[in-house]
DOMI-104360 format. One line per 4 residues: their letters; for each residue x, y negated, z negated of C-alpha. Coordinates in Angstrom, 1 decimal, decimal comma. Each point is the difference from the previous one (the first is absolute). Example, Ala and Ser with C-alpha at 12.3 -4.5 7.8 and 13.67 -1.06 7.14 Angstrom:
2
AS> 12,3/4,5/-7,8 | 1,4/-3,4/0,7 .
This chain:
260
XXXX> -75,4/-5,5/113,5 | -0,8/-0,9/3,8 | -2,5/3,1/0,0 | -1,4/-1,4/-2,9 .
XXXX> -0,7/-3,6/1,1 | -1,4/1,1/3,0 | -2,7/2,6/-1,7 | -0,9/-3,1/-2,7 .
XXXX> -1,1/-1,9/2,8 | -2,1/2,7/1,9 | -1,6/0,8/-3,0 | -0,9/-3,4/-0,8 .
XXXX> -0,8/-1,1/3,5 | -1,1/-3,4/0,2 | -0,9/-1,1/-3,4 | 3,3/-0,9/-1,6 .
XXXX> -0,1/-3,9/1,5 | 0,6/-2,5/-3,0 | -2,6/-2,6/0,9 | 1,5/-3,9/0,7 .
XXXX> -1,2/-3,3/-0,9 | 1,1/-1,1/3,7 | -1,2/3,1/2,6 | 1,2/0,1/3,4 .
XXXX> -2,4/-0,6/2,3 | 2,0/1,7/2,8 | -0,1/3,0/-1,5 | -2,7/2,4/1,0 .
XXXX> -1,3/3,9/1,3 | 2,3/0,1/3,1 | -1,4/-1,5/2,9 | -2,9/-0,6/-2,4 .
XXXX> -2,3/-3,0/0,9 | -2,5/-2,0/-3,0 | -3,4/1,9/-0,5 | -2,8/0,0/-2,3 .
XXXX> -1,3/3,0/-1,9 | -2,2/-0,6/-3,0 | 0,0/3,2/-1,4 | 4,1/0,3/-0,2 .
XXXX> 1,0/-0,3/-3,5 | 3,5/-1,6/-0,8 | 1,5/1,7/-3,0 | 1,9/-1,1/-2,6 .
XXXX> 2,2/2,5/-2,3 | 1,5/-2,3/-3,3 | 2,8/2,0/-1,8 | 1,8/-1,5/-2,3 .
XXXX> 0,5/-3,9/1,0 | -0,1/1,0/3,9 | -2,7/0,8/2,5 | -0,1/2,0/3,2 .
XXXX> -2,8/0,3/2,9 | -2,1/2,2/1,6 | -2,9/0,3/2,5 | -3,4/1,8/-1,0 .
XXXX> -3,8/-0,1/1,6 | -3,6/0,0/-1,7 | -1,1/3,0/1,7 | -3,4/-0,8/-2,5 .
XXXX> -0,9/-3,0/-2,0 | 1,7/1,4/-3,0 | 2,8/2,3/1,1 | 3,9/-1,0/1,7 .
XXXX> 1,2/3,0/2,2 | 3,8/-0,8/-0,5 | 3,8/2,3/-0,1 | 0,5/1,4/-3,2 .
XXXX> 3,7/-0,8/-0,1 | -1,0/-3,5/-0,2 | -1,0/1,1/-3,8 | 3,0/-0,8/-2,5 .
XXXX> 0,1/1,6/-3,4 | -0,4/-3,2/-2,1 | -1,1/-2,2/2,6 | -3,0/-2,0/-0,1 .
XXXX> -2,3/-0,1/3,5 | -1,8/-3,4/1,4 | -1,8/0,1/3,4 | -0,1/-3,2/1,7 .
XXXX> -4,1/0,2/1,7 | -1,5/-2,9/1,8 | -3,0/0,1/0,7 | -0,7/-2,8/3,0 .
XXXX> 2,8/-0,6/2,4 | 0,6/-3,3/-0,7 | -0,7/0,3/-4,0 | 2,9/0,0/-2,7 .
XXXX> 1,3/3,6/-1,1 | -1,2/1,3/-2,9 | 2,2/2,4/-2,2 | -1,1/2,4/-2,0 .
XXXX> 1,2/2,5/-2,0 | -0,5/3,8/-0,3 | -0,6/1,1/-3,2 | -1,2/3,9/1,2 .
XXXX> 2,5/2,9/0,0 | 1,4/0,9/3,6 | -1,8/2,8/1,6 | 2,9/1,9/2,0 .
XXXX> -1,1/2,8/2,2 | 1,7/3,0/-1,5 | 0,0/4,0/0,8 | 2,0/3,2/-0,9 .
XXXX> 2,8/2,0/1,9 | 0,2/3,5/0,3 | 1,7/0,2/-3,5 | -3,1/-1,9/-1,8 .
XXXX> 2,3/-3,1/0,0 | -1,8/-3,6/0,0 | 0,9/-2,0/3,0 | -0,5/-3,5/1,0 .
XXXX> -0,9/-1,3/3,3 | 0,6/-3,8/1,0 | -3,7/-1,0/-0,5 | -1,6/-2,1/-2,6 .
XXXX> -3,2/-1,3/-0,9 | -0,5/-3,6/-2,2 | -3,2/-0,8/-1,4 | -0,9/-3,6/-0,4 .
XXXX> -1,8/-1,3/-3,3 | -2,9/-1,0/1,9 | -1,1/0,3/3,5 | 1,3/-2,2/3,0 .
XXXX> -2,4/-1,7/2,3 | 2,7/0,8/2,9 | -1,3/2,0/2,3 | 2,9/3,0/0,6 .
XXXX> 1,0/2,0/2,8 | -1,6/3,0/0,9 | 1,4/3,6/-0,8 | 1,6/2,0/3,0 .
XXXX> -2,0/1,7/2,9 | 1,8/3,0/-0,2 | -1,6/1,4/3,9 | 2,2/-2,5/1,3 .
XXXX> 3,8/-0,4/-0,4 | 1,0/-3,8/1,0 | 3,3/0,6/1,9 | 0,8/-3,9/-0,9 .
XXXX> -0,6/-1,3/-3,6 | 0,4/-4,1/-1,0 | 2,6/0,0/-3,1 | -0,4/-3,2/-2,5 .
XXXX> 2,1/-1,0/-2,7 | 1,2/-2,9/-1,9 | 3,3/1,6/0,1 | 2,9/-1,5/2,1 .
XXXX> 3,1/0,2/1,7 | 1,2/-1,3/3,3 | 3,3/2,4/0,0 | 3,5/-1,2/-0,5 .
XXXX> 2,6/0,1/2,8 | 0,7/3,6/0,4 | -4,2/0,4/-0,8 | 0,6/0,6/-3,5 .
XXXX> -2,8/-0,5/-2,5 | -0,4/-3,2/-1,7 | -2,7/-0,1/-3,1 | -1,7/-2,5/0,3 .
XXXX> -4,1/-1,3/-0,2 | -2,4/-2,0/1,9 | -2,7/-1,9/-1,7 | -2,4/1,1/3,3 .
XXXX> -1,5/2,8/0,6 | 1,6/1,6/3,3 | -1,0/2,9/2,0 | 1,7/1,9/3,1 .
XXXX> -1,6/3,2/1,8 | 2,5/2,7/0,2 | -0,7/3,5/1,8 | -0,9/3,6/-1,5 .
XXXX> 3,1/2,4/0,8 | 1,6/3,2/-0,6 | 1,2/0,3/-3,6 | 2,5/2,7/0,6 .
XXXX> 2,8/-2,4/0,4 | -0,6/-2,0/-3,3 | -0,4/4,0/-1,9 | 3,2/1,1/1,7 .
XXXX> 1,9/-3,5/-1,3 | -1,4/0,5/-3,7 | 0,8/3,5/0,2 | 3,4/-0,7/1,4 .
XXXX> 1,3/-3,1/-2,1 | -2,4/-0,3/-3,0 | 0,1/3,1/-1,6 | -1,7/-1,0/-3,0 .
XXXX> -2,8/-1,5/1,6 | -1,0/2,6/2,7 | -1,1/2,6/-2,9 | -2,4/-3,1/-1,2 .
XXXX> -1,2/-1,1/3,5 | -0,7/3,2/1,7 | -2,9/1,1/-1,6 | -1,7/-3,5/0,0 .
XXXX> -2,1/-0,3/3,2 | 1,1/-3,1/1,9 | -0,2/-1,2/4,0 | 2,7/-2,2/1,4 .
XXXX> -0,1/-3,7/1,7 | 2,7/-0,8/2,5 | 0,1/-2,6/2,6 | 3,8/-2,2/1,6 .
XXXX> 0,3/-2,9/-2,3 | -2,9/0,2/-2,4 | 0,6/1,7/-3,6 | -0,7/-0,3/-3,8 .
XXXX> 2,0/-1,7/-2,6 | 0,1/-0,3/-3,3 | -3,0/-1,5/-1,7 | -2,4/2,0/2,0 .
XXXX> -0,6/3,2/-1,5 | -3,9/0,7/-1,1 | -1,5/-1,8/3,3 | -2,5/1,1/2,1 .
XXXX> 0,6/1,7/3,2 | -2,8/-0,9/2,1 | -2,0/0,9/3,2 | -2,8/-1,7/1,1 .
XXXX> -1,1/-1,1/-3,4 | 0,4/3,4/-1,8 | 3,1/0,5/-1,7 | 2,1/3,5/0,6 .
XXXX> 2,9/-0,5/-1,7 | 2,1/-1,4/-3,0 | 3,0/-1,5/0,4 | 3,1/2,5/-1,7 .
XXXX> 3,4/-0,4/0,9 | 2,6/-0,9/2,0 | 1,9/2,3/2,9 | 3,0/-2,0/0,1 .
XXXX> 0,4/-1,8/-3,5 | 2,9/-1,6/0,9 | -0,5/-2,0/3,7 | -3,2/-0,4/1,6 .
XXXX> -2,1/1,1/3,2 | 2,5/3,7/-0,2 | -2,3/2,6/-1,5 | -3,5/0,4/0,2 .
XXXX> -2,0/-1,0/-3,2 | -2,6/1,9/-1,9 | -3,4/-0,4/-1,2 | -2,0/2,0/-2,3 .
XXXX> -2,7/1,9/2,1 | -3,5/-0,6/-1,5 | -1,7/2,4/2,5 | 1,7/3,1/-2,2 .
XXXX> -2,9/1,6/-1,3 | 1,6/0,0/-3,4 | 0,3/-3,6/-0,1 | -3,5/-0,8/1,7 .
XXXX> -1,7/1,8/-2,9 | 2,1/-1,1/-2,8 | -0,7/-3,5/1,2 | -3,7/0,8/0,1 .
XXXX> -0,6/1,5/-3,3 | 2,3/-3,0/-1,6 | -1,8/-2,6/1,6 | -3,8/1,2/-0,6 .
């Protein structure tokens, strides 16, 4: 049953945070400081009387580049947009189906990958961030989520959300660690994971939490990456964390065609 609790919360990452009608304003990215990006979309997932939270970005003035874990079967999805800084939110919700980037195995088998587009019902006048130049590979990315935790005692995770908008830069790093751990101790997961083309973030005392899956990882106002999950789903700052990679050729193109 351990093994069990453990793979639930990989393979729902971040989103599973029941929202509050007092947040903690303590609670934040680690070592995360307030920040202000326009084009980060906060998503909400109602299901059934309770809600949980996401991240997302307008990558146009129509589409939300987001994880698609953060989709839940009956769920309905509302992105928070604001348009000027100091304007109210505005929340709106997304009546389109999903677009998930899918492909085939070897077998002819349909497989998902942990990207998803959302269409708006009519265009934003927020200008978004820019796609990826893939020449370059940033070897530190800013993180941003709405997600929180501070860490308990023993740095165990504490779900959590913060009403600001916080963002941290974390460094690009060797995945092989985070493969060897999934391989080692989530079983299940690897088989899912390992064909999925992600990059990994890792820098002392600055990680994800729960709440931030979908967000942007940006570099100089292009965005690389989409937060995925969690190295260490259980205490914070021990594993590296991973992004989906938006300078894989597959996803570059299926973003393309989707979005034109």
């Amino acid at each position: 049953m351990a093994g069990m609790a453990h793979l639930m919360l990989l393979l729902s990452l971040c989103i599973g945070v029941t929202m509050s009608t007092v947040p903690d304003l303590q609670k934040r990215i680690i070592r995360g400081k307030p920040c202000e990006r326009l084009y980060h979309v906060k998503l909400r997932v109602a299901d059934g009387g309770t809600s949980t939270l996401c991240g997302g970005s307008l990558i146009s003035d129509q589409w939300i580049l987001t994880a698609a874990h953060c989709l839940k079967p009956r769920g309905t999805l509302f992105a928070n947009l604001r348009v000027d800084p100091d304007g109210p939110v505005q929340e709106v919700q997304i009546t389109s189906e999903p677009v998930i980037y899918t492909d085939k195995d070897d077998n002819g088998n349909k497989r998902s990958h942990d990207v998803m587009l959302l269409q708006l019902p009519v265009p934003s006048a927020i200008q978004p961030v820019a796609l990826p130049d893939c020449e370059y590979h940033p070897k530190m990315v800013e993180i941003a989520g709405h997600g929180a935790t501070t860490g308990g005692p023993n740095d165990e995770r504490k779900p959590s959300q913060s009403p600001t908008l916080h963002c941290a830069d974390i460094e690009v790093v060797n995945c092989e660690d985070l493969k060897n751990t999934l391989q080692k101790h989530f079983q299940e997961v690897y088989p899912v994971k390992v064909y999925q083309h992600w990059f990994c973030g890792q820098t002392p005392n600055v990680d994800i939490c729960y709440g931030d899956s979908g967000g942007g990882v940006v570099y100089e106002d292009k965005i690389y990456g989409i937060i995925s999950f969690l190295g260490d789903p259980k205490r914070v700052c021990r594993k590296a964390a991973a992004f989906m990679d938006l300078c894989s050729p597959e996803y570059a193109k299926w973003i393309n065609q989707t979005i034109t």
